[in-house]
VOVEX-497299 format. One record per atom (N, C-alpha, C): residue number from 1; residue in three letters; atom name; y, z, x. Coordinates in steps of 0.001 Angstrom, whole numbers, m for minus. Example, Ala and Ser with C-alpha at 12.3 -4.5 7.8 and 13.67 -1.06 7.14 Angstrom:
BEGIN
atom resi:1 | resn:ALA | name:N | yy:m5690 | zz:7800 | xx:13190
atom resi:1 | resn:ALA | name:CA | yy:m4500 | zz:7800 | xx:12300
atom resi:1 | resn:ALA | name:C | yy:m3300 | zz:7800 | xx:13200
atom resi:2 | resn:SER | name:N | yy:m2250 | zz:7080 | xx:12850
atom resi:2 | resn:SER | name:CA | yy:m1060 | zz:7140 | xx:13670
atom resi:2 | resn:SER | name:C | yy:30 | zz:7870 | xx:12900
END
This chain:
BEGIN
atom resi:1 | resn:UNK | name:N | yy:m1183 | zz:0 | xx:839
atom resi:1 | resn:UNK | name:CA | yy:0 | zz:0 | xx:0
atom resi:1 | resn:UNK | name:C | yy:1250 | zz:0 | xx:887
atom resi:2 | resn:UNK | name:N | yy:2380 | zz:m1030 | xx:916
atom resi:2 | resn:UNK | name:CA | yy:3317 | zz:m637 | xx:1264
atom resi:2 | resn:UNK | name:C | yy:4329 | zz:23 | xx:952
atom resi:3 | resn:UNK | name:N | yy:5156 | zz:397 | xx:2210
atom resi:3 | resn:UNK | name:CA | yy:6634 | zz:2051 | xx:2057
atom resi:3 | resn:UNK | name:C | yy:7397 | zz:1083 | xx:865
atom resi:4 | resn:UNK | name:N | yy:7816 | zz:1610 | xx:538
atom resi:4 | resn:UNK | name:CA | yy:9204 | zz:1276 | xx:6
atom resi:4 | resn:UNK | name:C | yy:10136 | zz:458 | xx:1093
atom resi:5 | resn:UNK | name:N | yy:10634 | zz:1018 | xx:2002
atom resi:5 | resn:UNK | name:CA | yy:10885 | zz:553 | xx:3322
atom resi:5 | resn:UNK | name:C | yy:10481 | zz:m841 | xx:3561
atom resi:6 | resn:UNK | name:N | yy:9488 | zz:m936 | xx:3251
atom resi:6 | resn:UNK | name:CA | yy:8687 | zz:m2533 | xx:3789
atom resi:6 | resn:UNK | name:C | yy:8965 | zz:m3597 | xx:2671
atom resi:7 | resn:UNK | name:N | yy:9043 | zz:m2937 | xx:1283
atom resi:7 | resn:UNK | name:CA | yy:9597 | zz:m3648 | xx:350
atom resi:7 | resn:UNK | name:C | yy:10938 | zz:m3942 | xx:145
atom resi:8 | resn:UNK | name:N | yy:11929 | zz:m2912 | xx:465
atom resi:8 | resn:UNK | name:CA | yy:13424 | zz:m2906 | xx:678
atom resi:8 | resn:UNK | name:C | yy:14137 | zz:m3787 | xx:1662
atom resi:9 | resn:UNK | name:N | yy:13399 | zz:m3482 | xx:2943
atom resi:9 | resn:UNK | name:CA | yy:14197 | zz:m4773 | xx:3921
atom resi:9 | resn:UNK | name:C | yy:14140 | zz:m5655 | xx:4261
atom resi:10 | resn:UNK | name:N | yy:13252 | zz:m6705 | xx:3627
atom resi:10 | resn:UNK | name:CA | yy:13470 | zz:m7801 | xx:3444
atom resi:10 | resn:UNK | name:C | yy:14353 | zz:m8552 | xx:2174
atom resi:11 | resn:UNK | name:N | yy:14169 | zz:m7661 | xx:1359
atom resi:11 | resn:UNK | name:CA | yy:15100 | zz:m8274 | xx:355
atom resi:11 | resn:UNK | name:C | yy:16661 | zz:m7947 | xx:568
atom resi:12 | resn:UNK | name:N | yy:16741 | zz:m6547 | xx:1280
atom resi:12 | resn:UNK | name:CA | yy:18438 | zz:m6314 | xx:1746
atom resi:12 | resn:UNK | name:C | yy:18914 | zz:m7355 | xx:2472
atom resi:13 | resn:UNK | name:N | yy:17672 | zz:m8006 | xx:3374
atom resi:13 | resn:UNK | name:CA | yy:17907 | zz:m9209 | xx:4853
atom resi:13 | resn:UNK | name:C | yy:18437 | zz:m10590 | xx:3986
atom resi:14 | resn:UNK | name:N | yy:17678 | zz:m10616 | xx:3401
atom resi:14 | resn:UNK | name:CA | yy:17724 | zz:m12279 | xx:2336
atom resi:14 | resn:UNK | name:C | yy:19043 | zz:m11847 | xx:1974
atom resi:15 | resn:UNK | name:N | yy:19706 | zz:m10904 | xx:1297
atom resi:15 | resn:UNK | name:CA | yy:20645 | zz:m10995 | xx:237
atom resi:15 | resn:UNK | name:C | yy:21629 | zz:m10793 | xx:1589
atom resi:16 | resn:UNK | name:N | yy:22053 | zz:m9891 | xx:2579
atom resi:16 | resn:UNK | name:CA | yy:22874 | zz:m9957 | xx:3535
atom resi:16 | resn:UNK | name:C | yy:23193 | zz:m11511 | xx:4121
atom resi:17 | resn:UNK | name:N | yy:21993 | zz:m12442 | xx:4408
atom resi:17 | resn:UNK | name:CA | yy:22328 | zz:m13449 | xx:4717
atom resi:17 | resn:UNK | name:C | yy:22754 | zz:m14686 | xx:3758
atom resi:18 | resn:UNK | name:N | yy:22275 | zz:m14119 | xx:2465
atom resi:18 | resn:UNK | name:CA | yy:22802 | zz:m15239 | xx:1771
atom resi:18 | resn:UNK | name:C | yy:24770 | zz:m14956 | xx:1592
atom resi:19 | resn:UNK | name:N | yy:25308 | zz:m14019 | xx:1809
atom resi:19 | resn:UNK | name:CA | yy:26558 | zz:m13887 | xx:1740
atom resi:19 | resn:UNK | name:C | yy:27478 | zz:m13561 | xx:3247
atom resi:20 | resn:UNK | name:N | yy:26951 | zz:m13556 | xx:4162
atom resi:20 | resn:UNK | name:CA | yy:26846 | zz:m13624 | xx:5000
atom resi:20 | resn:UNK | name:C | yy:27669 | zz:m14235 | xx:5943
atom resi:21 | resn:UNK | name:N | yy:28412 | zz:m15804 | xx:5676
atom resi:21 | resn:UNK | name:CA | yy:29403 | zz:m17095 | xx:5532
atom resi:21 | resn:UNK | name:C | yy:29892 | zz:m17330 | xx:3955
atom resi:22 | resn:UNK | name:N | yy:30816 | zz:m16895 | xx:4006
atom resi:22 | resn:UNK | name:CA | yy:31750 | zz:m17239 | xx:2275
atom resi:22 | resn:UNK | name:C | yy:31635 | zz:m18621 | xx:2284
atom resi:23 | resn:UNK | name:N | yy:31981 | zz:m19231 | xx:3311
atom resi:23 | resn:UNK | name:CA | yy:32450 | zz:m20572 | xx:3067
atom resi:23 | resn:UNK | name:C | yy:30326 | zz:m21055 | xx:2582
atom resi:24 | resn:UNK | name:N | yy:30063 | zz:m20461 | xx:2891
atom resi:24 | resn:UNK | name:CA | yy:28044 | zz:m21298 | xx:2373
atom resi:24 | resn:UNK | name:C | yy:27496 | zz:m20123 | xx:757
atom resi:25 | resn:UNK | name:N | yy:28535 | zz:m19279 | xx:619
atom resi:25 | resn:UNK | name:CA | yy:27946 | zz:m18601 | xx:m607
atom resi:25 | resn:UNK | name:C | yy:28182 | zz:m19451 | xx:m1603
atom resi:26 | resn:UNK | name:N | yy:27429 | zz:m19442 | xx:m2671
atom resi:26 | resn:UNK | name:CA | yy:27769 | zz:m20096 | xx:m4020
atom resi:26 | resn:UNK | name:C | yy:28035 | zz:m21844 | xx:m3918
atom resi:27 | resn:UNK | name:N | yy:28050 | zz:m22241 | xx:m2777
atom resi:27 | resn:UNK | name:CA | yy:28472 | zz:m23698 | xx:m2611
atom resi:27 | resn:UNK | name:C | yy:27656 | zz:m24808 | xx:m3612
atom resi:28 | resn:UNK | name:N | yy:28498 | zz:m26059 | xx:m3750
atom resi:28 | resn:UNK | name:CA | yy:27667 | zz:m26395 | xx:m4402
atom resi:28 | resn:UNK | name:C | yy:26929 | zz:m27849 | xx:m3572
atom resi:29 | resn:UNK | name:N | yy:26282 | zz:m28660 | xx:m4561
atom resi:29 | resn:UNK | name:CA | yy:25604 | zz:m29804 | xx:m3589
atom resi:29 | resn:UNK | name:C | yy:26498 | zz:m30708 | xx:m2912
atom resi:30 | resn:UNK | name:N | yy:26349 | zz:m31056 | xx:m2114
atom resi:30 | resn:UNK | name:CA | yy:27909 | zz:m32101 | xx:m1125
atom resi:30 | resn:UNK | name:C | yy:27412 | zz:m33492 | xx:m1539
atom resi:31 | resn:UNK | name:N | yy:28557 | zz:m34129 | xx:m1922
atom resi:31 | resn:UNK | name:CA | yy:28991 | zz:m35496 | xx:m2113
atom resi:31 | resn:UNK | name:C | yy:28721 | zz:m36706 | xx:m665
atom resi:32 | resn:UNK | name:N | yy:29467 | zz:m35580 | xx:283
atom resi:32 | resn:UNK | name:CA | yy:29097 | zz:m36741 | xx:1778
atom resi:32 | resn:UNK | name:C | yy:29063 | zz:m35604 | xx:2908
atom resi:33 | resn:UNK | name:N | yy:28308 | zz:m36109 | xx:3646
atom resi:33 | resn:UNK | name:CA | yy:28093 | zz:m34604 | xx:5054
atom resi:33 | resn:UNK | name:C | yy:28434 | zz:m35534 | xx:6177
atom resi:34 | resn:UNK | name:N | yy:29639 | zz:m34352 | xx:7020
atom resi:34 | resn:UNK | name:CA | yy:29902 | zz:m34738 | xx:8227
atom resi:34 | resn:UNK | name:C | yy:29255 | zz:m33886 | xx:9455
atom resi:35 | resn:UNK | name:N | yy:29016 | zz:m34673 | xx:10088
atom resi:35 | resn:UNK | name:CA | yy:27991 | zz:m33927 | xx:11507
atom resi:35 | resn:UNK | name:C | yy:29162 | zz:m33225 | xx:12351
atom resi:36 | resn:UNK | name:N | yy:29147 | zz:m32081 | xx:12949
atom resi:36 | resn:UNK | name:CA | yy:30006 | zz:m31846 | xx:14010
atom resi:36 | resn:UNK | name:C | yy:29142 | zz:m32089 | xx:15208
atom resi:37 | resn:UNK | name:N | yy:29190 | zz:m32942 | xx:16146
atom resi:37 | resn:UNK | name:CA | yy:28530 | zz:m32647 | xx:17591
atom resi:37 | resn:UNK | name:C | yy:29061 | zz:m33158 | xx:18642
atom resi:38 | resn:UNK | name:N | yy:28738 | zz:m32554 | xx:20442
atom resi:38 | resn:UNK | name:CA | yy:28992 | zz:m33414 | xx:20919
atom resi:38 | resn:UNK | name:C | yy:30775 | zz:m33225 | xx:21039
atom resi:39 | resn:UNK | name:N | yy:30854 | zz:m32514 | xx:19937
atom resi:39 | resn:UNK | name:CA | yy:32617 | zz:m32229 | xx:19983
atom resi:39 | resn:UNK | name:C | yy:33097 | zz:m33165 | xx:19117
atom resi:40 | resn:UNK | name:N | yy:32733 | zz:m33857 | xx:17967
atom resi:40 | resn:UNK | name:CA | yy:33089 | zz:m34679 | xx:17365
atom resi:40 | resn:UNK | name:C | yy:33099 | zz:m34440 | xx:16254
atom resi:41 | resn:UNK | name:N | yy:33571 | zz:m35342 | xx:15041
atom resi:41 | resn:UNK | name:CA | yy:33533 | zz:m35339 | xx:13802
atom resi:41 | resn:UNK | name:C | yy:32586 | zz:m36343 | xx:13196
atom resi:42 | resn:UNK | name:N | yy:31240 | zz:m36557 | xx:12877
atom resi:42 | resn:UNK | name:CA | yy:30658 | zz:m38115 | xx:12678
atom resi:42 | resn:UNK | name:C | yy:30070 | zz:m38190 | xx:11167
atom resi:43 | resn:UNK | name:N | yy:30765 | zz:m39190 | xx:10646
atom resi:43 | resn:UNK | name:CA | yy:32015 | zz:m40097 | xx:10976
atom resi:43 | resn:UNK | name:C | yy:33363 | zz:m39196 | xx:11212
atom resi:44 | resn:UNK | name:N | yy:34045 | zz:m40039 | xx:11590
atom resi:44 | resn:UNK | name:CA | yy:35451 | zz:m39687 | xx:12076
atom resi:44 | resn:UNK | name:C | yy:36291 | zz:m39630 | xx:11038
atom resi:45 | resn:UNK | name:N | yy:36306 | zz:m40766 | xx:9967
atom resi:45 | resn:UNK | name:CA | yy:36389 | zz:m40821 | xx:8576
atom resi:45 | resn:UNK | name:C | yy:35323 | zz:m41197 | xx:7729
atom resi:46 | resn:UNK | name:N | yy:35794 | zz:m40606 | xx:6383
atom resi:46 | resn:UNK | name:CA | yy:34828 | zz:m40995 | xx:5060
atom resi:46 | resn:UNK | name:C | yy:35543 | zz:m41053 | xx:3993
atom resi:47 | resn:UNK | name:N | yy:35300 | zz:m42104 | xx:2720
atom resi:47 | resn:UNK | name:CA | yy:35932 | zz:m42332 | xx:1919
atom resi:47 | resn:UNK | name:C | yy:34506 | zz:m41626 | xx:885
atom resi:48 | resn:UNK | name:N | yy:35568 | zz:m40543 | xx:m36
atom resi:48 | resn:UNK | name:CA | yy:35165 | zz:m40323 | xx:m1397
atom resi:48 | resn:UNK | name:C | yy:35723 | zz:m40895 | xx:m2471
atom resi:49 | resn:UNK | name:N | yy:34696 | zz:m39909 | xx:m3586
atom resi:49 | resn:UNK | name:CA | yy:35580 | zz:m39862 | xx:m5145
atom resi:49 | resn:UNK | name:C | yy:35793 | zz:m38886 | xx:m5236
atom resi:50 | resn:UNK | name:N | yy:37261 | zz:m39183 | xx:m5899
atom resi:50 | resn:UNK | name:CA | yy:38028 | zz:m37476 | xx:m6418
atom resi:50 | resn:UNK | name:C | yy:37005 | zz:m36098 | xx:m7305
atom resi:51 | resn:UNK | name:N | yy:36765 | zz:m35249 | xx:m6866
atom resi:51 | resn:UNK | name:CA | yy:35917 | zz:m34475 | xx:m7428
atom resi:51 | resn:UNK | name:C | yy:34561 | zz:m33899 | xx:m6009
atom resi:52 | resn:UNK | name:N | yy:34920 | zz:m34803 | xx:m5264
atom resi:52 | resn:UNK | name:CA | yy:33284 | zz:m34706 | xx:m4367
atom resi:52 | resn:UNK | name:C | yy:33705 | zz:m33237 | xx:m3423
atom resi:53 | resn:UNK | name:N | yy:32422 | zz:m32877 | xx:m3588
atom resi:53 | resn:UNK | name:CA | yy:32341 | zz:m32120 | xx:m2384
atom resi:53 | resn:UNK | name:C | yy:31784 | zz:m32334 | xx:m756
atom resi:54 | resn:UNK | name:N | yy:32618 | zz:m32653 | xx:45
atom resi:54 | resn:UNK | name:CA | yy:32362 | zz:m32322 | xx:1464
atom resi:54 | resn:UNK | name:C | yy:31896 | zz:m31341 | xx:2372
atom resi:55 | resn:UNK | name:N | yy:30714 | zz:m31804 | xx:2927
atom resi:55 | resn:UNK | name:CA | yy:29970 | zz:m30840 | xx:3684
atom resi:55 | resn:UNK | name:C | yy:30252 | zz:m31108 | xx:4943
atom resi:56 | resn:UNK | name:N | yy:30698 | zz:m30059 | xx:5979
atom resi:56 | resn:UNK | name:CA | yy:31051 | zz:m30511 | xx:7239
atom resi:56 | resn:UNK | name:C | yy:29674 | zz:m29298 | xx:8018
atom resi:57 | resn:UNK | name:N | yy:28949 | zz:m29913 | xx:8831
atom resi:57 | resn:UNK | name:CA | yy:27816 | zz:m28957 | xx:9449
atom resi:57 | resn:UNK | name:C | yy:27760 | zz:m28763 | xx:10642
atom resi:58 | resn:UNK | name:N | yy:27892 | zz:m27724 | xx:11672
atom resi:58 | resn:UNK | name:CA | yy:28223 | zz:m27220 | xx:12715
atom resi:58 | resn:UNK | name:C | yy:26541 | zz:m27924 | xx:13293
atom resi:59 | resn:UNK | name:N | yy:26306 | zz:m28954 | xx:14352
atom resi:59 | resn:UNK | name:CA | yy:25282 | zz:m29264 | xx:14763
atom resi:59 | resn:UNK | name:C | yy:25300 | zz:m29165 | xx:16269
atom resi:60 | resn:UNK | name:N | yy:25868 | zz:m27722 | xx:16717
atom resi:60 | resn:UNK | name:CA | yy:26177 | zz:m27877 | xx:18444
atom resi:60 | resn:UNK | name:C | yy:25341 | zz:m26747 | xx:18780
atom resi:61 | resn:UNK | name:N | yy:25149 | zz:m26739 | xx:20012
atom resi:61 | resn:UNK | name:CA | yy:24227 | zz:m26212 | xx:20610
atom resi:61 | resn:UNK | name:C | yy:25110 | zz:m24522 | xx:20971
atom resi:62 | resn:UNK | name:N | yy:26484 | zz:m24328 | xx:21134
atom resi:62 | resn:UNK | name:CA | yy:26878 | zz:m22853 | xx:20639
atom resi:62 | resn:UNK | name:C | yy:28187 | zz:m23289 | xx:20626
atom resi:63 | resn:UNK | name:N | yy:28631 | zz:m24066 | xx:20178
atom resi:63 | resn:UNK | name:CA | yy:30224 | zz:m23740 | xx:19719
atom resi:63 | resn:UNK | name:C | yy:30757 | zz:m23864 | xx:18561
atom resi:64 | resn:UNK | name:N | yy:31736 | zz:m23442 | xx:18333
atom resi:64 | resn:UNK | name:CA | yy:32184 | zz:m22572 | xx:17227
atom resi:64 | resn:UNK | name:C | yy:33421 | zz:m23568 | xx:16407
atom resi:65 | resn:UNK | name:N | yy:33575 | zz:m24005 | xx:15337
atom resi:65 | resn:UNK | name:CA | yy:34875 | zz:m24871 | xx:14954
atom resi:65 | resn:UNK | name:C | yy:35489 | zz:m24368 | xx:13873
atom resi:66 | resn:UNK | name:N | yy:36391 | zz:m25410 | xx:13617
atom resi:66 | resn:UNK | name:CA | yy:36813 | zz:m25533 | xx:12035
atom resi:66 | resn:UNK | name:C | yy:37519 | zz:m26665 | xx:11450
atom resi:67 | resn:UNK | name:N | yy:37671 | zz:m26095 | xx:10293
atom resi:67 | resn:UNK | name:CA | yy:38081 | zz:m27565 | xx:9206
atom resi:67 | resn:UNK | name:C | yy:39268 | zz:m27598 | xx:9170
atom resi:68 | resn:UNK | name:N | yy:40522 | zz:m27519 | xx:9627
atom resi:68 | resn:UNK | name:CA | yy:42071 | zz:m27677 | xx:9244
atom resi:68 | resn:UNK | name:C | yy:42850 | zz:m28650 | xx:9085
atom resi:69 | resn:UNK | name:N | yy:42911 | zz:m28650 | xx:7557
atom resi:69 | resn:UNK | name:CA | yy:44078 | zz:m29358 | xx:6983
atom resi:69 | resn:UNK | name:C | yy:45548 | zz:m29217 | xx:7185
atom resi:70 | resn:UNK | name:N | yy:45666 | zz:m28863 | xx:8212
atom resi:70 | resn:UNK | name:CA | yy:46759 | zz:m28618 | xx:8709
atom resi:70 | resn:UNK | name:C | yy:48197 | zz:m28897 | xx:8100
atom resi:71 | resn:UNK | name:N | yy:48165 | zz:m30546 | xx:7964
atom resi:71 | resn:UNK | name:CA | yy:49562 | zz:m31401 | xx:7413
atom resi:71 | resn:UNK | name:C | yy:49710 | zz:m31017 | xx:6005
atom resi:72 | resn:UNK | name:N | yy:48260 | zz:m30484 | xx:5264
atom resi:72 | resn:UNK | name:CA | yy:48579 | zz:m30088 | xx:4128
atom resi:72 | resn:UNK | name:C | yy:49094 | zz:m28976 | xx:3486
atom resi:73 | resn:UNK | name:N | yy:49425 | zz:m28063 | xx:4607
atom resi:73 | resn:UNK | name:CA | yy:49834 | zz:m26670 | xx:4581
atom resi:73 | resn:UNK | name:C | yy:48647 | zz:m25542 | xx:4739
atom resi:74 | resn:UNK | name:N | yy:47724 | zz:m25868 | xx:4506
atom resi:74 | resn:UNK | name:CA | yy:46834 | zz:m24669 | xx:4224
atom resi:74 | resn:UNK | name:C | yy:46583 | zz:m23864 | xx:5671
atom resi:75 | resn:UNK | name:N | yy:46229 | zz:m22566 | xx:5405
atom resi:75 | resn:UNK | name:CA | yy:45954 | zz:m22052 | xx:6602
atom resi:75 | resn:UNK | name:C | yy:44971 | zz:m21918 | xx:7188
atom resi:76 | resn:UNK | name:N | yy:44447 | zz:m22242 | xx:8363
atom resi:76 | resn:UNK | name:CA | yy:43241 | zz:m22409 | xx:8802
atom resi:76 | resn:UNK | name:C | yy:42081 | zz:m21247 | xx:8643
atom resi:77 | resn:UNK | name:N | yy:41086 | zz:m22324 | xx:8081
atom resi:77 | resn:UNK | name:CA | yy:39979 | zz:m21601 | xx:7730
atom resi:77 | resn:UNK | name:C | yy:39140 | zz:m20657 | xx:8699
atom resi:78 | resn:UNK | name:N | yy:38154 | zz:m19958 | xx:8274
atom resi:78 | resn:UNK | name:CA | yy:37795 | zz:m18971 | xx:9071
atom resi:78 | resn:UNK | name:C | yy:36503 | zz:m20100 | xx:10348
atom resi:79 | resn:UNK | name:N | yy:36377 | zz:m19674 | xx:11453
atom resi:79 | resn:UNK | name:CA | yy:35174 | zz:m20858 | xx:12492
atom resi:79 | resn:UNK | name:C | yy:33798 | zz:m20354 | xx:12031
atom resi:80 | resn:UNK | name:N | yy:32931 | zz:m21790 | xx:11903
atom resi:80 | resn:UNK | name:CA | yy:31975 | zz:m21476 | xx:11803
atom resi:80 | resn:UNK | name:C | yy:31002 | zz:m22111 | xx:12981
atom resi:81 | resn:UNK | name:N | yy:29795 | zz:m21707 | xx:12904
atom resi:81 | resn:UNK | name:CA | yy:29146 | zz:m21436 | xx:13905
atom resi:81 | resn:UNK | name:C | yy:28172 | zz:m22475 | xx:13815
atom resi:82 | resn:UNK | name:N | yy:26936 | zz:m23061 | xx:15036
atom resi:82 | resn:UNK | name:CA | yy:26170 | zz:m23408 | xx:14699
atom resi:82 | resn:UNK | name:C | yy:25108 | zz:m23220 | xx:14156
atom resi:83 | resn:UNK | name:N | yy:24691 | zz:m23981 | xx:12785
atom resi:83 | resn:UNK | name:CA | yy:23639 | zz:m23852 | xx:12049
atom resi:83 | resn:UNK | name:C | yy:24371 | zz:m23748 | xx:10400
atom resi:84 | resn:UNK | name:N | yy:25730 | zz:m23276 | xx:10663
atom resi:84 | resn:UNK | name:CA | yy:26900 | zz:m23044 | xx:9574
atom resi:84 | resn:UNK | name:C | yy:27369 | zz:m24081 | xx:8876
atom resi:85 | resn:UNK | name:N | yy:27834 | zz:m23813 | xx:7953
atom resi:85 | resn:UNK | name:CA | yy:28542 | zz:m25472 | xx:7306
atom resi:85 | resn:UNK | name:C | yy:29624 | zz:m24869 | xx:6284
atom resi:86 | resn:UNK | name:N | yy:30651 | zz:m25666 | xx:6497
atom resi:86 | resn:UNK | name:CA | yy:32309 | zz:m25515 | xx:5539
atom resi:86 | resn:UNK | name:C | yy:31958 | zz:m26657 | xx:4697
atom resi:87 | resn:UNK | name:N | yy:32680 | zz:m26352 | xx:3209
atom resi:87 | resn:UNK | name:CA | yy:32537 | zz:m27181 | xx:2297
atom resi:87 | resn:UNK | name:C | yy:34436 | zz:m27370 | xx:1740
atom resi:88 | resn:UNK | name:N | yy:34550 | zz:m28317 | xx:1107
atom resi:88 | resn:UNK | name:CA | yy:35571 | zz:m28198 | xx:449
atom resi:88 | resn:UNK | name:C | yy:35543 | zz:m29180 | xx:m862
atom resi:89 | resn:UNK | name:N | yy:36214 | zz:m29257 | xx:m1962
atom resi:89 | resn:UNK | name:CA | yy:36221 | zz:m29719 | xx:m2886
atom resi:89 | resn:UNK | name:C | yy:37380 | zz:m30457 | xx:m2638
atom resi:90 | resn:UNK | name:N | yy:37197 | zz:m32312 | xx:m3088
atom resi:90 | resn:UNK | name:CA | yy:38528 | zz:m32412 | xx:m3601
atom resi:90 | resn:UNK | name:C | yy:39041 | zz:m33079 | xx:m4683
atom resi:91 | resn:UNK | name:N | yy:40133 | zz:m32401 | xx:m5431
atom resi:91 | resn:UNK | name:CA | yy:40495 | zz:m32635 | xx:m6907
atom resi:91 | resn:UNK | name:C | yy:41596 | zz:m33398 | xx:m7003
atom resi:92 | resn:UNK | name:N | yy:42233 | zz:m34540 | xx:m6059
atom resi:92 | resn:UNK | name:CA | yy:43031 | zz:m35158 | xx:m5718
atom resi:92 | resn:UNK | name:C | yy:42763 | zz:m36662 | xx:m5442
atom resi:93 | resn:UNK | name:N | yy:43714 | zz:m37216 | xx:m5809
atom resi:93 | resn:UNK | name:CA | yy:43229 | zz:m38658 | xx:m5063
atom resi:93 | resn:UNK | name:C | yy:44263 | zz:m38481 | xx:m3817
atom resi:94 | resn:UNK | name:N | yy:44109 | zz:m39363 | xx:m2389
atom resi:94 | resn:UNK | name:CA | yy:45283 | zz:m39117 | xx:m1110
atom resi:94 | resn:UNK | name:C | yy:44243 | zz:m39595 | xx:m202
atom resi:95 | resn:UNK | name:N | yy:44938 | zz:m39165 | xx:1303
atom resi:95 | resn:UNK | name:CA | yy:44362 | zz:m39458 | xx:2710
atom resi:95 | resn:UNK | name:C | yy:44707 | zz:m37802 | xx:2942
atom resi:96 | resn:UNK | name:N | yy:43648 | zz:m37339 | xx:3406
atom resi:96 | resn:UNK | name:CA | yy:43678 | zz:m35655 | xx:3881
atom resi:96 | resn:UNK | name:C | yy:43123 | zz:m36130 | xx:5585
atom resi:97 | resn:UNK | name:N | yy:44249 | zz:m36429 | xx:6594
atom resi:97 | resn:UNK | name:CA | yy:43601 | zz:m36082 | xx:7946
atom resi:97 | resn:UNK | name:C | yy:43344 | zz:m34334 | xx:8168
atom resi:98 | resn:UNK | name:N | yy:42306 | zz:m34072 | xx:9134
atom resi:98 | resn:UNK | name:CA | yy:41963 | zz:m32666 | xx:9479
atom resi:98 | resn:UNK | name:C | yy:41906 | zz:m32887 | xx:10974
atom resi:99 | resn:UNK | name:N | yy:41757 | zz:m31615 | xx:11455
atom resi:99 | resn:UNK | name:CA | yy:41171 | zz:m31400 | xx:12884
atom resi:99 | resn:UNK | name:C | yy:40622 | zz:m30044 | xx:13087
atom resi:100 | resn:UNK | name:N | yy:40230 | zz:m29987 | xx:14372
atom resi:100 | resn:UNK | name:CA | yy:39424 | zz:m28499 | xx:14535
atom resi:100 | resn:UNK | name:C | yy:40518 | zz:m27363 | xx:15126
atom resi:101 | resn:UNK | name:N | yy:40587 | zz:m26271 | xx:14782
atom resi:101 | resn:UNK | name:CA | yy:41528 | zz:m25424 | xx:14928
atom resi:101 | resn:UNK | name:C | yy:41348 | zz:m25353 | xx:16462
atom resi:102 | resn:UNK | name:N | yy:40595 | zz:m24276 | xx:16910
atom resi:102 | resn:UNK | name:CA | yy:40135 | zz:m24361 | xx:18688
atom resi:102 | resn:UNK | name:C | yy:40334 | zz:m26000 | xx:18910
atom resi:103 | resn:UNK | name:N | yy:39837 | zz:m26912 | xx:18960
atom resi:103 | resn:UNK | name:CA | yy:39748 | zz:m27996 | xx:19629
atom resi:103 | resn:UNK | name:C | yy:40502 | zz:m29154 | xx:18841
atom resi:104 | resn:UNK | name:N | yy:41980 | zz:m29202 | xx:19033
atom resi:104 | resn:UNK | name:CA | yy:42475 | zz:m29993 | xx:18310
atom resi:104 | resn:UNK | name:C | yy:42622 | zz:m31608 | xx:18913
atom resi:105 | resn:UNK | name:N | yy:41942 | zz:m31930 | xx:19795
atom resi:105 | resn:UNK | name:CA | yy:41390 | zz:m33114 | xx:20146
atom resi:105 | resn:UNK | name:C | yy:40335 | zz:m33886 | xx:19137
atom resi:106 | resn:UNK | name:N | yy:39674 | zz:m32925 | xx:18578
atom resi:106 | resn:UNK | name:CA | yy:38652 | zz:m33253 | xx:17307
atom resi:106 | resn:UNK | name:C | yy:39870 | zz:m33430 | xx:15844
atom resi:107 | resn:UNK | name:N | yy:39816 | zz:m34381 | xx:15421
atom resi:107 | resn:UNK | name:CA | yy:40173 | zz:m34747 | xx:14381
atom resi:107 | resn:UNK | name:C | yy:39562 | zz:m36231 | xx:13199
atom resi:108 | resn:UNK | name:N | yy:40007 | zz:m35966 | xx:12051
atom resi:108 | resn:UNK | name:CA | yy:39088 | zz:m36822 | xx:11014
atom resi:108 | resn:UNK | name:C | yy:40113 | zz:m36710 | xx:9765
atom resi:109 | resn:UNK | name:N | yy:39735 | zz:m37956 | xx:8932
atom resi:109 | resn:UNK | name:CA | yy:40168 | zz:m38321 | xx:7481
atom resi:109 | resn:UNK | name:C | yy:39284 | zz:m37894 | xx:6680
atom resi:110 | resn:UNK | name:N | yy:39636 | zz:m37695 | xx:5529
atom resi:110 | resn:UNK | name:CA | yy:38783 | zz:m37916 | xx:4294
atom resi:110 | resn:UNK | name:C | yy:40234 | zz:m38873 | xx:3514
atom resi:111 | resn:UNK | name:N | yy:39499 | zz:m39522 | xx:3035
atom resi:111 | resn:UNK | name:CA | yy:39892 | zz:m40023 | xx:1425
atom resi:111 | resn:UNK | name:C | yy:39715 | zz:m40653 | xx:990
atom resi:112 | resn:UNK | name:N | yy:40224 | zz:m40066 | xx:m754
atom resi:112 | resn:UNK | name:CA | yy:39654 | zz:m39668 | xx:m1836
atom resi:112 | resn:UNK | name:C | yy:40437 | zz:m40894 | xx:m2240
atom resi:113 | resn:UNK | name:N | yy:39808 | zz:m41307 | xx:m3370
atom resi:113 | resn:UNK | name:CA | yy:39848 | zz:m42492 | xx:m4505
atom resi:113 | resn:UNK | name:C | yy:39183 | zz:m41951 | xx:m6089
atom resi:114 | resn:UNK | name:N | yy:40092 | zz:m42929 | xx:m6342
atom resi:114 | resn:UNK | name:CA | yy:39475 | zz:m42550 | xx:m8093
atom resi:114 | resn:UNK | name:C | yy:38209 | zz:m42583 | xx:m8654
END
């Protein structure tokens, strides 16, 4: 028979990691996924539809980024890590360039169409 103990911490582990990254709680399915690697954005650009969600996925071997919309005012998001992934929604039609907060040599488009 197992402790209680043996039954308790795995389910505390699952639920700690599922909240764990805000930006991966509750997310929903992505519209188009961008690779980070290598130090890059791939693709560099992508054209959506208004409504899609963007998945951007940390695929580096240990470094750390982010998503900033910089020109659009917003304030830069929190870095995520590898194995991590930032999502964003967008409810706009436009051209949204971004870049990576630490590494602002890394930069990319999205846009959105009707």
């Amino acid at each position: 028979m197992k402790s209680m103990q043996q039954l308790f911490l795995p389910a505390m582990l699952a639920l700690l990691c599922a909240f764990a990254n805000p930006a991966q709680a509750g997310a929903e399915s992505p519209d188009a996924v961008v690779i980070i690697k290598g130090m890059k954005f791939q693709p560099q650009e992508i054209t959506v539809h208004k409504g899609a969600v963007v998945r951007w996925e940390n695929r580096e071997k240990r470094q750390y980024h982010s998503v900033w919309f910089e020109q659009a005012g917003d304030p830069e998001p929190d870095y995520f890590f590898p194995g991590e992934y930032y999502e964003r929604k967008f409810d706009k039609v436009g051209v949204f360039p971004y870049r990576c907060g630490p590494h602002p040599e890394m930069t990319g488009v999205v846009k959105v169409v009707e």
